[in-house]
DOTI-254325 format. One record per residue: residue in one letter; x, y, z of N, C-alpha, C, O in turn. Coordinates in pm, whole numbers, plus 50000, padded with zeros to 5 digits. Atoms other than C-alpha are relative to their C-alpha. Layout:
! residues N
aXYZXYZXYZXYZ
...
END
This chain:
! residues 493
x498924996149909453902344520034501335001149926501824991949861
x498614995250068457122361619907501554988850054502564984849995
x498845011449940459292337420153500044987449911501114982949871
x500165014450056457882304519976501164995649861501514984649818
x498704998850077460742316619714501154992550039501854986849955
x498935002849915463262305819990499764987950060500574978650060
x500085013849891461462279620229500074988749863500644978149891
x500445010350091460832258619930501194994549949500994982349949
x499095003650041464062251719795500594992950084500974981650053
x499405007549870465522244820191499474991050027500054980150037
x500805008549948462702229220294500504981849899500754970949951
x499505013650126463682200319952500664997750072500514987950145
x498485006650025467402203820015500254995250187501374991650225
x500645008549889466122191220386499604986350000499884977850085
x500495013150021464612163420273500574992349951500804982150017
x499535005650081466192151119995501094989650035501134980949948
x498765009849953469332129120169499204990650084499794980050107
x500455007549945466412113920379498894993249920498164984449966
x501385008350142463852102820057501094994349969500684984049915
x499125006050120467232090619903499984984150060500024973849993
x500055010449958467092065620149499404989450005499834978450037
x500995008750057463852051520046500124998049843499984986649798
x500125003650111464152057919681501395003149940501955012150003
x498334992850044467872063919482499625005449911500365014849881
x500494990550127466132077519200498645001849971498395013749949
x501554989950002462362082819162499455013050042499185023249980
x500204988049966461502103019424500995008050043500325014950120
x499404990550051464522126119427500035007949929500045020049951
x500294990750128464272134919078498315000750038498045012250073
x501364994050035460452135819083500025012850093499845023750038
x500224985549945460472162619384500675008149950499915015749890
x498794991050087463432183019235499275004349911498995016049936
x500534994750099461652188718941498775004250028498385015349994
x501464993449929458352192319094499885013350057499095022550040
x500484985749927459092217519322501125013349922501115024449976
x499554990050076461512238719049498545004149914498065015149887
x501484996450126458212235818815498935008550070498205016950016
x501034989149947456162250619093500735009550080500335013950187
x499434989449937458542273719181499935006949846499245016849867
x499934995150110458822285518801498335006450002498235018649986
x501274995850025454642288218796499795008650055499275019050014
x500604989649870454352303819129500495015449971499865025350006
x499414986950049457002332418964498605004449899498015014649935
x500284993950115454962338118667498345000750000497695006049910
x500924995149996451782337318794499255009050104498555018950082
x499954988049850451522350719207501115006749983500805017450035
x498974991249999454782367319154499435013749891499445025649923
x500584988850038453172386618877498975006950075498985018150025
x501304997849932450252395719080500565009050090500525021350093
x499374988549893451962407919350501215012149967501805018750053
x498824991050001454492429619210499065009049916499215020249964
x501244993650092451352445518928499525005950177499475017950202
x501064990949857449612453919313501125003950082500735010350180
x499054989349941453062466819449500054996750177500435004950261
x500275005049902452272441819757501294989150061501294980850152
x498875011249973455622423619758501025001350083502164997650056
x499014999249867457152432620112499294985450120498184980650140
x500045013349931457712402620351500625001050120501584993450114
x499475002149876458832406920702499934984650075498894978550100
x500305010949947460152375220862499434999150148499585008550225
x500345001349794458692363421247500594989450014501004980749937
x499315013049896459982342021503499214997450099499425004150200
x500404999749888457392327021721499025015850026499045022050132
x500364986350001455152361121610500695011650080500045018850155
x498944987849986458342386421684500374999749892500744990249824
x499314992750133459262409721409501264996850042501804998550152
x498345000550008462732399421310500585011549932499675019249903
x499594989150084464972426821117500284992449890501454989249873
x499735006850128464722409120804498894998749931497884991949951
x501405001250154462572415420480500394999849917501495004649890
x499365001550142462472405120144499335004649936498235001449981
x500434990050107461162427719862499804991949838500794987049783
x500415004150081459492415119570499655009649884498505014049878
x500054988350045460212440719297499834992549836499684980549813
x499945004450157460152438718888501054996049960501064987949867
x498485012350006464032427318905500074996550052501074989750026
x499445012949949464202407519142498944990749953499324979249976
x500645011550002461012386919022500694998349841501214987449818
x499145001750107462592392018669501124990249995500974980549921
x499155012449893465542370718831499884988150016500634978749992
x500305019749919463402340618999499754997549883500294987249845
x500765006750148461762337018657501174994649890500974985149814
x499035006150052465372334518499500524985650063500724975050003
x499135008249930466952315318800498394985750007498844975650061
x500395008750007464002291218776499334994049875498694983649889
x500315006750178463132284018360501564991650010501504979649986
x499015006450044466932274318357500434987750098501224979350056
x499765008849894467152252518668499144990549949499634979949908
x501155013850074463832231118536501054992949912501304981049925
x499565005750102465932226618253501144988250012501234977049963
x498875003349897468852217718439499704985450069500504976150081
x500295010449881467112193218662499544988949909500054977949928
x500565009750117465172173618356501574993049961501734981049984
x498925005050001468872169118260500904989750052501684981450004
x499135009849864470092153818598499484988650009500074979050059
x500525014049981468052128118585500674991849930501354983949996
x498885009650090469892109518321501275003250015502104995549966
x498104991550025473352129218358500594987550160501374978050167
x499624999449857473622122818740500184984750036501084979950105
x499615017750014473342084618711500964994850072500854988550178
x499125008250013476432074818694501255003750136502054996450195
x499334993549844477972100918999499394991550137500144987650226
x500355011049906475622079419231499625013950112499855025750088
x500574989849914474042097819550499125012949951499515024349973
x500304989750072471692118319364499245009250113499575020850086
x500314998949919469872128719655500935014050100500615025250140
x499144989749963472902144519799500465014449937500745024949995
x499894989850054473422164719482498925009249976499075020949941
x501024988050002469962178619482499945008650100499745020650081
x499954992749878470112190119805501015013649984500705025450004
x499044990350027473392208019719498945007649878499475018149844
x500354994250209471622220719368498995007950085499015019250036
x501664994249962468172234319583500805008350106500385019950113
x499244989849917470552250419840500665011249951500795021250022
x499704991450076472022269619579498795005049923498925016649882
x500604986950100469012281519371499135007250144498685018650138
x500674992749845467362288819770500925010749999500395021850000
x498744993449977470882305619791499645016149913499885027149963
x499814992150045470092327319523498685007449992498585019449965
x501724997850004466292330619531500325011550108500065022650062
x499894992749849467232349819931500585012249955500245024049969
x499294981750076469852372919731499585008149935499735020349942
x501454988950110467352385219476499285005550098498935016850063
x501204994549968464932392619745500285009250102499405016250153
x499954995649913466942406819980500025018450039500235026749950
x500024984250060466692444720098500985002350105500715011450184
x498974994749909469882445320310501194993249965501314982149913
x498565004250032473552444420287500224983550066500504972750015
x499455010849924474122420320530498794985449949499354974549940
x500955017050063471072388820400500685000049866500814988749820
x499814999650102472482399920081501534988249983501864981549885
x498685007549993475822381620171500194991650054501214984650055
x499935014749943474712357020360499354988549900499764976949897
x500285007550079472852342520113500314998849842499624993849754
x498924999350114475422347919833500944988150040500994978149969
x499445008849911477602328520066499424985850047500224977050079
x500215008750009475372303420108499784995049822500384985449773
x499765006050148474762298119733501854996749915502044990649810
x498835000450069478662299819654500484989550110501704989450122
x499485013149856479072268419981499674989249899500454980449866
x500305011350035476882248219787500474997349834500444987049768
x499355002350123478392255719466501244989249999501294978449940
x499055006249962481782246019604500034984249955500504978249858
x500665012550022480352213419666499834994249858500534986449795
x500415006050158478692207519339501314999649900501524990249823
x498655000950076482102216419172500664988449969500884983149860
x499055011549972484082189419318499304989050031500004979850074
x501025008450018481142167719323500324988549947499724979150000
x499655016050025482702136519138501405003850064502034998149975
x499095004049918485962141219364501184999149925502175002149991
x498665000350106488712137019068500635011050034500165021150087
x498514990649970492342154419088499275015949929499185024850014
x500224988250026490872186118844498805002650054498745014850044
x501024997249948487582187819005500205004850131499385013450161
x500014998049885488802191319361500875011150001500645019150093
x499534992050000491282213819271499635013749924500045024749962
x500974987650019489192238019073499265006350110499135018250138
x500924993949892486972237619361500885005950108500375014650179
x499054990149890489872250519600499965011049938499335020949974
x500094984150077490552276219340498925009050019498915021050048
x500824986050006487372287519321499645005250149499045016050158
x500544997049871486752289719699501045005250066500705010050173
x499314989049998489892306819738499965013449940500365023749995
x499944988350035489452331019536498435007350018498395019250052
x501704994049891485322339219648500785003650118500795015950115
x499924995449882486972342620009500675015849957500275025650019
x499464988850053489092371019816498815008349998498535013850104
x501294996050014485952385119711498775003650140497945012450162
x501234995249901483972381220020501085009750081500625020150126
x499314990049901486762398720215500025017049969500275026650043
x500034983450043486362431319990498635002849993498355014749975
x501204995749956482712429020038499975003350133499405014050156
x500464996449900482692429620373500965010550064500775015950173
x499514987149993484992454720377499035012250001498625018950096
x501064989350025482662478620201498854998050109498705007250189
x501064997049896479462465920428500625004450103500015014650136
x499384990849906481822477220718500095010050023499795014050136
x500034986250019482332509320625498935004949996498775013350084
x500364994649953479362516820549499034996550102498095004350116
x500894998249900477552503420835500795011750113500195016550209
x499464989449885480022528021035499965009750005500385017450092
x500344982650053478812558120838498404998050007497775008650017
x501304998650012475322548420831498734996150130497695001150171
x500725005249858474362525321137499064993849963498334988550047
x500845014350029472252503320899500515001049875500975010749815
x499935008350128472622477920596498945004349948499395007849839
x501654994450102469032489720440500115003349921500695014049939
x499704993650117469202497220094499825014749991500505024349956
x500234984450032467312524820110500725006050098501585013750057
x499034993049888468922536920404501285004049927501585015549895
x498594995250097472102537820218499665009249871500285018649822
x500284986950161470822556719909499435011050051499515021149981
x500304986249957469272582520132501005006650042500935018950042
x498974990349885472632591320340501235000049841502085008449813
x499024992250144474602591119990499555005349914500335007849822
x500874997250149471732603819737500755015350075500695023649984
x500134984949953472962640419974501605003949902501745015749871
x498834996250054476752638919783500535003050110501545008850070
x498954998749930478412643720125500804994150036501624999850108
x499045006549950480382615020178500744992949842501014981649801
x499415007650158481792610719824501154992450087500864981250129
x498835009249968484872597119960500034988050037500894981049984
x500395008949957483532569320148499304990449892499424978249887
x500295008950086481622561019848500424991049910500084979749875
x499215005150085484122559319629500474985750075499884975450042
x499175006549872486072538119895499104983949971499614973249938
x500835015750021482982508919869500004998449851500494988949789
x499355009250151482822511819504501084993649960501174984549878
x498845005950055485862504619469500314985050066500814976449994
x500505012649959485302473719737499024991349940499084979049943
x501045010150043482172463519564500864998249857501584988349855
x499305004250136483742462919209500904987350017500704977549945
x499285007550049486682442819301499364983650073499914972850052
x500565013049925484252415519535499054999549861499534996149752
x501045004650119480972413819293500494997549872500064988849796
x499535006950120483182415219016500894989149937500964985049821
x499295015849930485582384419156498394989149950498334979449875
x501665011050005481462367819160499835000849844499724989949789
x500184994750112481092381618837501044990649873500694986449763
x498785004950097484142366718653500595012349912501385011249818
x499284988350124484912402218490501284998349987502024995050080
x498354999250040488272403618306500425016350104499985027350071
x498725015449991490762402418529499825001150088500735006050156
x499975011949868489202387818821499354984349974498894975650047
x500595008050074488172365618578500754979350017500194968749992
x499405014749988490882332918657499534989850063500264980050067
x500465012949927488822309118850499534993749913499784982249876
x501115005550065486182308618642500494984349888500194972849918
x499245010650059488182286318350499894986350041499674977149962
x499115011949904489092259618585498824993250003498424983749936
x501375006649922485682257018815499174998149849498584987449864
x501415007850102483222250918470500504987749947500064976349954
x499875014650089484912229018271499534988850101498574981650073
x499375012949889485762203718602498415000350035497954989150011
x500655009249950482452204418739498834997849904498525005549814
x501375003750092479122183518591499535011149909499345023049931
x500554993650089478002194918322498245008350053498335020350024
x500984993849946474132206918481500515007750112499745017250130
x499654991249996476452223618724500435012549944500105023649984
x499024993350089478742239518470498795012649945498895024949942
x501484989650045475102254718335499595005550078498865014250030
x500824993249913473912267518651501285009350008501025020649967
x499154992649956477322282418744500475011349850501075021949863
x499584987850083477802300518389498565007349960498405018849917
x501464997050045474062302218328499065010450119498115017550088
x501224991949917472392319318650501455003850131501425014950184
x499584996349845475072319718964501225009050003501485012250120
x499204989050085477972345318788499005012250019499315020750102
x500574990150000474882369318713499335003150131499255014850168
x500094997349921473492362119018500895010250117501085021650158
x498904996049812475692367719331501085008949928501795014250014
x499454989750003477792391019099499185011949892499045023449933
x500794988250092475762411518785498815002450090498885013850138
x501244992649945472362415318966500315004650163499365010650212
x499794996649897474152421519333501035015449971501095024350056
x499554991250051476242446219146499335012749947499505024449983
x501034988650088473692465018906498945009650114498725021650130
x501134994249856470932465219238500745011750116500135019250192
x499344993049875473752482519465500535013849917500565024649976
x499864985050055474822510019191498925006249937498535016949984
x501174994250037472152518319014498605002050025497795007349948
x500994997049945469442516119267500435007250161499555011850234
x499734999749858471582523619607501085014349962500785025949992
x499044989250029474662545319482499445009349884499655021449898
x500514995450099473112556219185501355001849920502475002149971
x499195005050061474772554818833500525014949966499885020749878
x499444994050022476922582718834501305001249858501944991949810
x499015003050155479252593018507501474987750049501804977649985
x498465008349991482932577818699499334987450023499754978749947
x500285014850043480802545018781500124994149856500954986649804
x500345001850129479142544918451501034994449934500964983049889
x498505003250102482892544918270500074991350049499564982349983
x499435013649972484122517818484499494988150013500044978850073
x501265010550015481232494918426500334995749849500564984349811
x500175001550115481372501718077501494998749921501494998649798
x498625002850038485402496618028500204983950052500684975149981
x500045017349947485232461918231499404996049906500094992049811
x500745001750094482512455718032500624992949866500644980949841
x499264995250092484332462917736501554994549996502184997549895
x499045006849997487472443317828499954989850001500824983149946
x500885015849916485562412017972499874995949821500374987249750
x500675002950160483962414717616500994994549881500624985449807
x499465002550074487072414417408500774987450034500794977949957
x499265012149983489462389717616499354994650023499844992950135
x500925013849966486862363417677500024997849827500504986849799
x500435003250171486182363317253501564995649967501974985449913
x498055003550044490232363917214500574983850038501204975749971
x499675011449943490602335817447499114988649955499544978649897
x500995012250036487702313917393500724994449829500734982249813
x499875002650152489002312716973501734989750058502144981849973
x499005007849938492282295217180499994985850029500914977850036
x500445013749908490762266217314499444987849901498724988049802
x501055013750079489812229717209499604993450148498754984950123
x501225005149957488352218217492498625009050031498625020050086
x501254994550022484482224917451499655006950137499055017650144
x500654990049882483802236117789500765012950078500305021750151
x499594986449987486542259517827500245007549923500955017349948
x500134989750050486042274317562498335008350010498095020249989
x501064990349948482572283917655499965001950145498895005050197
x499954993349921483832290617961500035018250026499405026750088
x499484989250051485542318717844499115004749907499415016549893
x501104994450069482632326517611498875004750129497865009450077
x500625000249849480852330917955500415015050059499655023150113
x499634989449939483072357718049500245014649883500565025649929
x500304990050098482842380517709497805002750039497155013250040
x501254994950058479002376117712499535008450168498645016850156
x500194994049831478662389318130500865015649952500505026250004
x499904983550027480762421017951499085007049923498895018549961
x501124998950034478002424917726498695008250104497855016550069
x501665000449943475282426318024500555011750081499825021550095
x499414985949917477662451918244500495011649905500625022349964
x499854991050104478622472417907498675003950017498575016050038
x501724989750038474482480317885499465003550121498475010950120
x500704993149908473892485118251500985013450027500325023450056
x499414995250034477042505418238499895017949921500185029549951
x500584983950116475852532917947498975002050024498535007949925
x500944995849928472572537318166498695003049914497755008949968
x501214991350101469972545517855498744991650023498704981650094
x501255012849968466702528217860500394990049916500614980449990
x499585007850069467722506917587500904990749996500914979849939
x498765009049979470992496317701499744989650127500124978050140
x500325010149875469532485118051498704987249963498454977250029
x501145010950018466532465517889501014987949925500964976049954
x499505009450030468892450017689500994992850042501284982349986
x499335005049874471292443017974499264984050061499604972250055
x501285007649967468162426618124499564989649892499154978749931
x500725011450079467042407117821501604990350013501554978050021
x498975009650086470742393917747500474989550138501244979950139
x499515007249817470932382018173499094987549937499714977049920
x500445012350056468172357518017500064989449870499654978149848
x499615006750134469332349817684500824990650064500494979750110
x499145007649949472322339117796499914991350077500584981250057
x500055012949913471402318318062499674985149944500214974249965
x500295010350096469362298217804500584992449944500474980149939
x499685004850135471372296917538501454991150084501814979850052
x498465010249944475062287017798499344992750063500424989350111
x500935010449934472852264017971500034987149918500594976449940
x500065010550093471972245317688501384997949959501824986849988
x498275004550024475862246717563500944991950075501814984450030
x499435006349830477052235017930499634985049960500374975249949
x500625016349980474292205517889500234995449854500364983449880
x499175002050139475442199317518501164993650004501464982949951
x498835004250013478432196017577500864989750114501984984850113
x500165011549910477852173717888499594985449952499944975150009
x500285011150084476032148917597501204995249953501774984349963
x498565006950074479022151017408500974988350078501554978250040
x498285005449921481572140917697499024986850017499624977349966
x500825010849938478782113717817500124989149873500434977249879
x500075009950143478552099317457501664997749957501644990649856
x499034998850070482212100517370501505000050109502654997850070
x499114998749928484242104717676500705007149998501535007250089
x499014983250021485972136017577499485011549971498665013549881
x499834982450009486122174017622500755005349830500655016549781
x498664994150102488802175217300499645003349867500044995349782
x499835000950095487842188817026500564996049850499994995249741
x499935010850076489742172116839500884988149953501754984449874
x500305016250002489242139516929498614995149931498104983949933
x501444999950011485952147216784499755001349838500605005449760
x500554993250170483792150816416499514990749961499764979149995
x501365008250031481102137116261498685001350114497494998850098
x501315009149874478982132716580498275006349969497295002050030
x501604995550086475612151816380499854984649961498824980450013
x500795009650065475202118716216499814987150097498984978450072
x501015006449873474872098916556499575006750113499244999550206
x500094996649918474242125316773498685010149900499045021849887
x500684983950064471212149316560499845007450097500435018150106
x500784992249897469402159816851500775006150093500125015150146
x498814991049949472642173917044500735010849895501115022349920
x499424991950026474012184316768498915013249880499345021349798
x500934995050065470552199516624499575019450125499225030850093
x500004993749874470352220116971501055008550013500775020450030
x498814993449951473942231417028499815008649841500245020149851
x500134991250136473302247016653498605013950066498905025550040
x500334985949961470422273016822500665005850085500875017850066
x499284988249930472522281817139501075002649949501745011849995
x498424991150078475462288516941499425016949933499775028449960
x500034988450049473812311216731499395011350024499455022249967
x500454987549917471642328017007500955005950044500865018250035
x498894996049872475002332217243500585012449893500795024049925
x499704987350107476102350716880499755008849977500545018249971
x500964988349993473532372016840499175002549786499035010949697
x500305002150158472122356816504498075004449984497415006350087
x501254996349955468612365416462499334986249889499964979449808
x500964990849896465622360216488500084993650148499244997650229
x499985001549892466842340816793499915009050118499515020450091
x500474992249908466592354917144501145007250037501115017950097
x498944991449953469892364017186500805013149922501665021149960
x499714989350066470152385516897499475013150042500195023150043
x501054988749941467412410117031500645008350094500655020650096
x499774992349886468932416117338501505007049967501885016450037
x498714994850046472372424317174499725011149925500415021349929
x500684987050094470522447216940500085011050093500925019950098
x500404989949888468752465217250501895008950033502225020650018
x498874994349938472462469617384500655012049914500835023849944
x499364990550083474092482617077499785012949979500595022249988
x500634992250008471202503716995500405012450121500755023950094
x499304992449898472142518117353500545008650041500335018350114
x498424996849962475422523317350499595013749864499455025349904
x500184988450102474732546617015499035011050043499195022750008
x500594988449909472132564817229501015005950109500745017450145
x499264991949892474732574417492501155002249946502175002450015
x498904995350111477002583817166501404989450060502504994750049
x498695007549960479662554617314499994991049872499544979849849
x499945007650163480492548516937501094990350016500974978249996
x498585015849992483802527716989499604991550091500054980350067
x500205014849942482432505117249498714994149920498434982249912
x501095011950122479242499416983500374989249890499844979149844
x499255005650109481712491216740500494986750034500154976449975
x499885010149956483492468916958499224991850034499724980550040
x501175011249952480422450117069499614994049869499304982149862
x500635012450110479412440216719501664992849957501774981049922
x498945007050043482912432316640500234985250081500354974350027
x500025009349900483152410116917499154984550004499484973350043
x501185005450052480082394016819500054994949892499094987549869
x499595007750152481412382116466501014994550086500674982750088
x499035011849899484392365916723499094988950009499154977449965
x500465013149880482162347716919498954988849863498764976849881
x500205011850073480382332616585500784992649949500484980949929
x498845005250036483672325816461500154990450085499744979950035
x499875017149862484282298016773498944995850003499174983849995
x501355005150035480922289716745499584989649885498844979949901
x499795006250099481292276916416501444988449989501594978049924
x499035011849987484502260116500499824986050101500484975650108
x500355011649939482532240616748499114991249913499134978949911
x500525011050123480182230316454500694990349936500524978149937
x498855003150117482682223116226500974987950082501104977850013
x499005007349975485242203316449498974986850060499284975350027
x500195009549924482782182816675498684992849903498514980649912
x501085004550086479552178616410499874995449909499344985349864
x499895003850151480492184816108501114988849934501724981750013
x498975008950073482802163715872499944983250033499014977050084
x499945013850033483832129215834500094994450148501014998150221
x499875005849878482912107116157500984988150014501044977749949
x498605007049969486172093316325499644986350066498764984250150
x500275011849997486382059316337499944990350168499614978850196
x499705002949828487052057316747498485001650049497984994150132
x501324996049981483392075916741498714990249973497604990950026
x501375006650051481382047016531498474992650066497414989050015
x500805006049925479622034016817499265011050096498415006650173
x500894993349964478282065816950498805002050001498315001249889
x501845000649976474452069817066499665013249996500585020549959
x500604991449960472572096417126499885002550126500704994450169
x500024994749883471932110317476498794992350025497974988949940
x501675009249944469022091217671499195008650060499555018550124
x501154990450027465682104917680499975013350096499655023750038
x500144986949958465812132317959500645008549962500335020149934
x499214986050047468642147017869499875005349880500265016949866
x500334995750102467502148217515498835010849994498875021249928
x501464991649997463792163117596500625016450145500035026950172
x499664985449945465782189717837500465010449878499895020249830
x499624990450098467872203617587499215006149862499395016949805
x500714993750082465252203117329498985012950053498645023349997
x500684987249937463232223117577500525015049963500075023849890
x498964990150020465922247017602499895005249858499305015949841
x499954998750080466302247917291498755007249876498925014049775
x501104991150055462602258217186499555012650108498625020550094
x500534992149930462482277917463500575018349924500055029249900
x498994988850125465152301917252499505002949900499805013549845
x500574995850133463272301416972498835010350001498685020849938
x501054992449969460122311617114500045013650071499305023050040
x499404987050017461722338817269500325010949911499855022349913
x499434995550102463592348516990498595007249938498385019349924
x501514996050094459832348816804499045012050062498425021250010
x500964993349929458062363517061500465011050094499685015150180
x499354991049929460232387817217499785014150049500635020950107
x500344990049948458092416517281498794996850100498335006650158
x500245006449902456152396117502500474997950120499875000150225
x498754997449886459022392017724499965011650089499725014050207
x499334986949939460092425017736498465007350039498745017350106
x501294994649926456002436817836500344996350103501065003550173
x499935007049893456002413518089501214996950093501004989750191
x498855004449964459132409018205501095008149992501335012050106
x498874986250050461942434218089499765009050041500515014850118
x500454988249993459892460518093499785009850166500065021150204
x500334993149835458712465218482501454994350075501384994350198
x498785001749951462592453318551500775014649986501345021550070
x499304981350069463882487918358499365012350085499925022850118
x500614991149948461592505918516500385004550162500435015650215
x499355002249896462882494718835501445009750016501595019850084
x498844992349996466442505218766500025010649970500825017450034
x499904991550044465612532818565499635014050165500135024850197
x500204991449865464192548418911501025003850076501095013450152
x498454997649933467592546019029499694998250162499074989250218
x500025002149854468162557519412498695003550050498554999350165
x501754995550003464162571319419499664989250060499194988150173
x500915014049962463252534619404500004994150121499094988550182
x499375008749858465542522919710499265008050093498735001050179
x500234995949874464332548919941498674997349997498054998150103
x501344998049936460932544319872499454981350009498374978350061
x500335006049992460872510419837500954983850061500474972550069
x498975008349939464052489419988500315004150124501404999750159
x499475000149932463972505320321499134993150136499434993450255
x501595000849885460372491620507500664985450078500034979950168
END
């Protein structure tokens, strides 16, 4: 069942505040991880199945009455659960040791399973309107998780960021307004049939220009990019990873990419303004991030160069640029995931964000700082890691759709981002360990065996990367590459 995507996550973040009451930590974490692990299997082995037999439509009932609500089980959106649930496992192995010391863990899973439910509903959905309700619910429970330990910058990030999402949702629902008043339904395909005719350019324009400045508010593109900063650093670190690692691409790159290039279709004036955001996101996020000493905002801001990256290749439309769009939505999640939870060891072991307050910590920290050494140099694009591949794909791309100065800029950009990369080696690993540091530990065992996960999970990628892209990449491209074809024939039942 295509729903079990959705009930399964609620159904937890249901439970979970009433198990806490019997157990404060066993069974919390054991279900949490249980039911991400069989939500990860169920992707990769019935999710394949059904999307190979082209069987992945789901109408909900009430009491056996058809409701107006179905969810679509396509090659990107299961592409998606399979991201939004490898990095959440990882995530959750994490919490178990991280979450400790916040107390109520129970409460935060609930929030944590409400958000990947949140986002599981948005992937699957085939209408404007579920599409935003369950964006909206994943960006409630974010909120939450933000300000989650309650401190002066934590609570006030989380206003920020939930001020500025309402910004965002108000220019979405702008656009669904409009066009439900030209169309008389939210249906994807419905919408790509009454604009695939070119008669209402105006109107279209009118929502692009609504969806750009809402999805790309979700998005963090440069320059609706100011929340973002604030909300990662401040909240938990296994937040900080979900929110730069899966809920950015979510509720803004894959609600974005699915609505132009399968609903509007990717026309040349989109195309440019995909691929100039892109292309701006890309440079001031690398500019800024080389600014910063604390570790998590500067991969905050490394967060918001590598999301120009993934809209630069859906952007220049080639097969190449969108696979590698697609591969780099999962690199990245990996590789800032692991950086997020890295750099959550650090603060846990050391009590500080500050670079430098920091150095030495390789010689009591290996296994953090053995780890934060592959996602650095995946997030770079060093090879044969996983994140080099998909940067390749892009470049490669961009030189197929002759966009020679933004190829240029993308590798340039890309020697930036090792440049800060290396200054996080160098200031927090390398050199002579400061004498405030001598009593530093290592991270305790979950959070160590998460990040190493993570951490081979990048590799094996990296190694095995045409594996992936068969399985995985490949029937995602294919998807988009169909453009508005796909929606009518298959987003409107």
């Amino acid at each position: 069942m295509v729903s079990l995507f959705i009930l399964i996550p609620f159904i937890l973040a249901a439970l979970l505040p009433l198990i806490e009451k019997f157990s404060k930590r066993f069974l919390p974490d054991l279900l949490t991880n249980l039911g991400i692990l069989f939500l990860l299997i169920y992707a990769m082995t019935y999710g394949q199945q059904i999307v190979a037999s082209n069987a992945g439509i789901r109408q909900l009932q009430w009491f056996n009455e058809q409701l107006n609500i179905t969810f679509a089980l396509d090659g990107f959106s299961l592409f998606m659960l399979f991201a939004i649930y490898l990095v959440s496992f990882g995530v959750t192995l994490f919490s178990i040791d991280y979450m400790e010391h916040y107390g109520n863990k129970g409460i935060f899973y609930a929030l944590f399973m409400i958000m990947v439910g949140g986002m599981s509903g948005l992937v699957l959905a085939t209408d404007l309107f579920t599409i935003y309700v369950f964006l909206e619910v994943a960006a409630i429970s974010s909120y939450g998780l933000v300000a989650y330990g309650l401190k002066h910058d934590e609570l006030e990030a989380s206003f920020k960021y939930l001020m500025l999402s309402a910004v965002a949702t108000a220019f979405l629902l702008l656009g669904i307004m409009f066009i439900f008043g030209l169309n008389g339904s939210l249906k994807l395909g419905d919408i790509a049939d009454r604009f695939a005719s070119g008669e209402y350019r105006f109107v279209l324009g009118i929502c692009t220009g609504f969806f750009i400045f809402g999805f790309g508010l979700k998005a963090a593109l440069v320059p609706f990019h100011s929340w973002l900063p604030d909300a990662h650093p401040s909240a938990p670190a296994p937040i900080s990873a979900m929110l730069s690692g899966l809920l950015i691409k979510v509720s803004g790159v894959y609600a974005l990419t699915r609505i132009f290039l399968n609903v509007f279709g990717l026309n040349p004036a989109i195309s440019t303004v995909l691929m100039y955001l892109g292309l701006i996101s890309i440079i001031v996020g690398a500019i800024l991030a080389l600014g910063q000493s604390d570790i998590k905002r500067m991969l905050a801001y490394s967060s918001i160069s590598q999301v120009g990256y993934i809209i630069l290749g859906f952007g220049a439309g080639t097969d190449l640029a969108i696979m590698g769009a697609l591969f780099h939505i999962l690199n990245h999640a990996l590789a800032k995931g692991l950086l997020f939870l890295n750099s959550g060891s650090v603060e846990h072991s050391t009590g500080t964000r500050d670079l430098d307050k920091m150095g030495g910590l390789g010689k009591r920290m290996p296994i953090t700082a053995a780890t934060t050494v592959v996602g650095s140099l995946s997030v770079a694009g060093v090879p044969p890691l996983n994140g080099f591949w998909s940067k390749l794909f892009i470049i490669i791309g961009l030189l197929q759709a002759k966009a020679y100065g933004f190829a240029f800029a993308a590798v340039l950009a890309s020697i930036i981002t090792l440049w800060y990369y290396i200054i996080i080696q160098r200031r927090a690993f390398f050199g002579k360990l400061k004498e405030t540091l001598q009593d530093v530990k290592e991270v305790p065992f979950w959070m160590a065996v998460s990040t190493i996960f993570i951490a081979l999970v990048c590799v094996i990628i990296g190694i095995g990367f045409p594996l992936v892209i068969s399985n995985w990449i490949e029937p995602a491209t294919k998807v988009l590459n169909e453009g508005i074809s796909f929606a009518m024939r298959w987003l409107r039942l």
